[in-house]
C-alpha positions in Angstrom: 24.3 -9.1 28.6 22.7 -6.9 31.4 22.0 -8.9 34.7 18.6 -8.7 35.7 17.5 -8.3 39.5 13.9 -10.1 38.4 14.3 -13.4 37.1 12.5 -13.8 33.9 9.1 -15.1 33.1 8.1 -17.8 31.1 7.3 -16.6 27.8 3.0 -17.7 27.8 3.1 -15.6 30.7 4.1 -12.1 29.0 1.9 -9.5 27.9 1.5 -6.0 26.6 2.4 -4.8 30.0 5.3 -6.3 30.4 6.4 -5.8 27.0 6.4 -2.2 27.8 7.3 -1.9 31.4 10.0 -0.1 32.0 14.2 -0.8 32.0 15.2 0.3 35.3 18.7 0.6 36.3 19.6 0.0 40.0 22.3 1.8 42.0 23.5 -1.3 42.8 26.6 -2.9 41.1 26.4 -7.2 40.6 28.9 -7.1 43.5 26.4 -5.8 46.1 27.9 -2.3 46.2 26.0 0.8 45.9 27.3 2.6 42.9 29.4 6.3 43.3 29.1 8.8 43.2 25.5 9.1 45.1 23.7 11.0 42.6 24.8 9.3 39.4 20.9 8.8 38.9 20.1 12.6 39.3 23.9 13.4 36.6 22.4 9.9 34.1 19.4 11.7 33.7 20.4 15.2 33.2 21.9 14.0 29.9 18.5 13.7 28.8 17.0 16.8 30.1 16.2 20.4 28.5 16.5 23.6 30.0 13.0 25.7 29.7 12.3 29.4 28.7 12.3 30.1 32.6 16.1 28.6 32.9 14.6 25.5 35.4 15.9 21.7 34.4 12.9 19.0 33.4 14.1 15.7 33.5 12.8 13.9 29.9 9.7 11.7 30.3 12.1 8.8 28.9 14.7 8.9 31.7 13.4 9.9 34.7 16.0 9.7 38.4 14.1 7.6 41.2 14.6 6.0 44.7 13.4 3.0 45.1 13.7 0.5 48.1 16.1 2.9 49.3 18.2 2.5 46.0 19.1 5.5 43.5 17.4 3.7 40.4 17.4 5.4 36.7 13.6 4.4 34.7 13.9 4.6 31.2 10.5 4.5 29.1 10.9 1.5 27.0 9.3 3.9 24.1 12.8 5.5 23.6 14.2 2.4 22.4 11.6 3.6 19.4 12.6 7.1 19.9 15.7 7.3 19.9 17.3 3.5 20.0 21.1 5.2 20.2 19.9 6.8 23.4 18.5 3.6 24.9 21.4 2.1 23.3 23.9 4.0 25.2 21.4 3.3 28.9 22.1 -0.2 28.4 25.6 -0.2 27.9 26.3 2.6 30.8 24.7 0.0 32.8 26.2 -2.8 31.6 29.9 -1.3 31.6 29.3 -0.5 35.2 28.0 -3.7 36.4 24.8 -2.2 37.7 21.8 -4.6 38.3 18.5 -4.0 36.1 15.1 -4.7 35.6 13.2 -5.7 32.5 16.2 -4.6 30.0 16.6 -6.6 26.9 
């Protein structure tokens, strides 16, 4: 089970947005630490990426590397769990293995 930062809302209370927002996983482990090495966010979502024809790195439109409130964050596009559900599959479960906090996963 991954541990959620947000608490949950009441079911009535869901809709299409939230359905589809996306899983975001936190630097942070459920300990309080911040999770090594400090660009883990920037190595998670180079997994994902492809090199173009001009030999520059873009970062998928799935799995994108973030900051946010001063926090090395990985967002994942819900619309991969479609996509590619072993890929979303594996987000989870690096997150979950490494006691990082998360937002809006399933």
């Amino acid at each position: 089970m991954l541990k959620s930062v947000i608490p949950k809302s009441p079911t009535h209370l869901m809709d299409d947005a939230t359905a589809h927002a996306a899983f975001i996983i936190r630097g942070l482990t459920s300990k309080g630490s911040r999770f090594r090495p400090s660009d883990w966010a920037d190595r998670l979502a180079c997994v994902f990426a492809d090199i173009d024809p001009n030999n520059r790195m873009n970062y998928s439109p799935y799995v994108q590397p973030t900051t946010l409130e001063g926090i090395r964050c990985v967002v994942v596009n819900k619309k991969l769990k479609t996509s590619d559900p072993d890929a979303y599959r594996f987000l989870q479960t690096f997150a979950e293995s490494n006691e990082l906090l998360t937002e809006n996963g399933d």
